[in-house]
C-alpha positions as CSV (number, residue, x, y, z in Angstrom):
1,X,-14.3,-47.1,3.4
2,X,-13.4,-49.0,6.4
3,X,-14.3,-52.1,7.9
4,X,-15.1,-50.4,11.2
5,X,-17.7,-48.0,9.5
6,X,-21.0,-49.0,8.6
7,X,-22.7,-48.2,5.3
8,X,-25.0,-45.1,5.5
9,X,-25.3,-41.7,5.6
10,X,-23.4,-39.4,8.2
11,X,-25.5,-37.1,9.3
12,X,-24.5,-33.3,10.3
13,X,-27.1,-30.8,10.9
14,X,-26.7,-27.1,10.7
15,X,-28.9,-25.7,13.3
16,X,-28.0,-21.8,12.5
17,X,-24.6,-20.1,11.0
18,X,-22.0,-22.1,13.2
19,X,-24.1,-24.1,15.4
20,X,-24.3,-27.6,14.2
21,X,-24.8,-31.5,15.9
22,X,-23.4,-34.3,14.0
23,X,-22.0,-37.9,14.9
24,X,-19.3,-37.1,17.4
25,X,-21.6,-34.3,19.1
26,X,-23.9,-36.9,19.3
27,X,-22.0,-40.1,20.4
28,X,-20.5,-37.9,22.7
29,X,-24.1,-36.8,24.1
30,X,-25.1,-40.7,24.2
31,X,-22.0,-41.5,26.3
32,X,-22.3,-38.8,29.2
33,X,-26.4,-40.4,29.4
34,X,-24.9,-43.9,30.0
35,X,-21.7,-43.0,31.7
36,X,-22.2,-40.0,33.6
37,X,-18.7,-38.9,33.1
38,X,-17.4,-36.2,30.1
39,X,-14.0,-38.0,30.5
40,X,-15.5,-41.7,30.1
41,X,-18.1,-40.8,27.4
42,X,-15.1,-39.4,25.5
43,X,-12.5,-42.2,26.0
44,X,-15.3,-44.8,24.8
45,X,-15.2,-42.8,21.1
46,X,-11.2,-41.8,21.2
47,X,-11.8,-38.1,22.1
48,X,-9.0,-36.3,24.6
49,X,-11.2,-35.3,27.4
50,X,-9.9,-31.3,26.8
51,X,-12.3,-31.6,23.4
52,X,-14.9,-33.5,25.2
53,X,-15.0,-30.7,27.2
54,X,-14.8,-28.3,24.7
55,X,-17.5,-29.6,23.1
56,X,-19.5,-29.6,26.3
57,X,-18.7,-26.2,26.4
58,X,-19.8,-25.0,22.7
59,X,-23.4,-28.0,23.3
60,X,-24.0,-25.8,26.1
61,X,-23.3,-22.4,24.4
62,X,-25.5,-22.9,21.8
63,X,-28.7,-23.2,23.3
64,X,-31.3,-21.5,25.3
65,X,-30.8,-23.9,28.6
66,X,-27.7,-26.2,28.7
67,X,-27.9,-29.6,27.8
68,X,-24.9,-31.1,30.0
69,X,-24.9,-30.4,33.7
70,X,-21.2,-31.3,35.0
71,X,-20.7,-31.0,38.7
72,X,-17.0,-30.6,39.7
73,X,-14.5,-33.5,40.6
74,X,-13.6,-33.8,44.5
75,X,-13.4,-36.5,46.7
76,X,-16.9,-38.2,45.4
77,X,-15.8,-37.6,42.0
78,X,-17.4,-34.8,39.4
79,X,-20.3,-36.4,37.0
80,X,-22.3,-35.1,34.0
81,X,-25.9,-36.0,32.9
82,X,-28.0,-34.8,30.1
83,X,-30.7,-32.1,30.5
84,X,-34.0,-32.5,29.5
85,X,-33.2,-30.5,26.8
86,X,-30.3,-32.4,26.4
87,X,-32.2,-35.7,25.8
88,X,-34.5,-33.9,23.4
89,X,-31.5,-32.7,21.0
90,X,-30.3,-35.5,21.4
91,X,-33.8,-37.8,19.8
92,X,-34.1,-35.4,17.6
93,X,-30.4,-35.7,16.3
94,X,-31.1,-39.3,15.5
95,X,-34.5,-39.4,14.7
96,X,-33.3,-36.7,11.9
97,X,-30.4,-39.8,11.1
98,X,-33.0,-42.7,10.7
99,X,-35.2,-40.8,8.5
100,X,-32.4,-39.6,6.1
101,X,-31.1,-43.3,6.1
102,X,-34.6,-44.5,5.3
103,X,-34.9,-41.5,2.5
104,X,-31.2,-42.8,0.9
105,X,-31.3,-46.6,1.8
106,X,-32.2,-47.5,-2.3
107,X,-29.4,-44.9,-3.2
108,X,-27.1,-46.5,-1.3
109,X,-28.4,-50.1,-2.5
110,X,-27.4,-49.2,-5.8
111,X,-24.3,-47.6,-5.4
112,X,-23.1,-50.6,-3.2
113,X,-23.8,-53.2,-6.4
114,X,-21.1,-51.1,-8.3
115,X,-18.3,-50.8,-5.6
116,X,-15.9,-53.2,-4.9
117,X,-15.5,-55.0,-2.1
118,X,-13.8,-54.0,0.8
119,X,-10.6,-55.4,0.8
């Protein structure tokens, strides 16, 4: 494991057959909130902004009502925000992460007593 990661559980969620949120659906969901840009949420987690986009694209696809609205670039520059619905996936995505960290914290406990340290 890497320095840069922390210790716990990765959490992907299949919602139904090839719809899915996991940690770079949701860090990408978290960064158009606080940025309100698709490009700059994806180049603060190292994503090109074609998949960023694509991503968009299939977050959007997969749900009743979108959960992105992007307005187009120009000369006062495109933006993105999160939906409501948006913002619900989105506390439900890591509400669904804390509790499985709480449920495999004493797991992880353990297993960290018989690995050796990071080098």
């Amino acid at each position: 494991m890497g320095s840069n990661q922390t210790v716990g559980p990765r959490l992907r969620v299949v919602i139904a057959p090839g719809i899915g949120i996991g940690p770079g659906k949701a860090a990408l969901l978290e960064g158009i909130r606080e940025t309100g840009s698709i490009a700059a949420a994806g180049r603060r987690i190292g994503m090109s902004y074609k998949r960023a986009w694509l991503l968009v694209v299939a977050l959007n696809s997969h749900f009743e009502q979108p959960l992105i609205e992007a307005s187009k670039g120009g000369r006062t520059g495109g933006g993105a925000t999160l939906t409501a619905l948006g913002e619900e996936v989105l506390a439900a995505y890591r509400e669904m992460e804390r509790r499985a960290g709480t449920a495999v914290a004493p797991v992880i406990a353990r297993l960290s007593r018989l690995a050796r340290p990071a080098r």
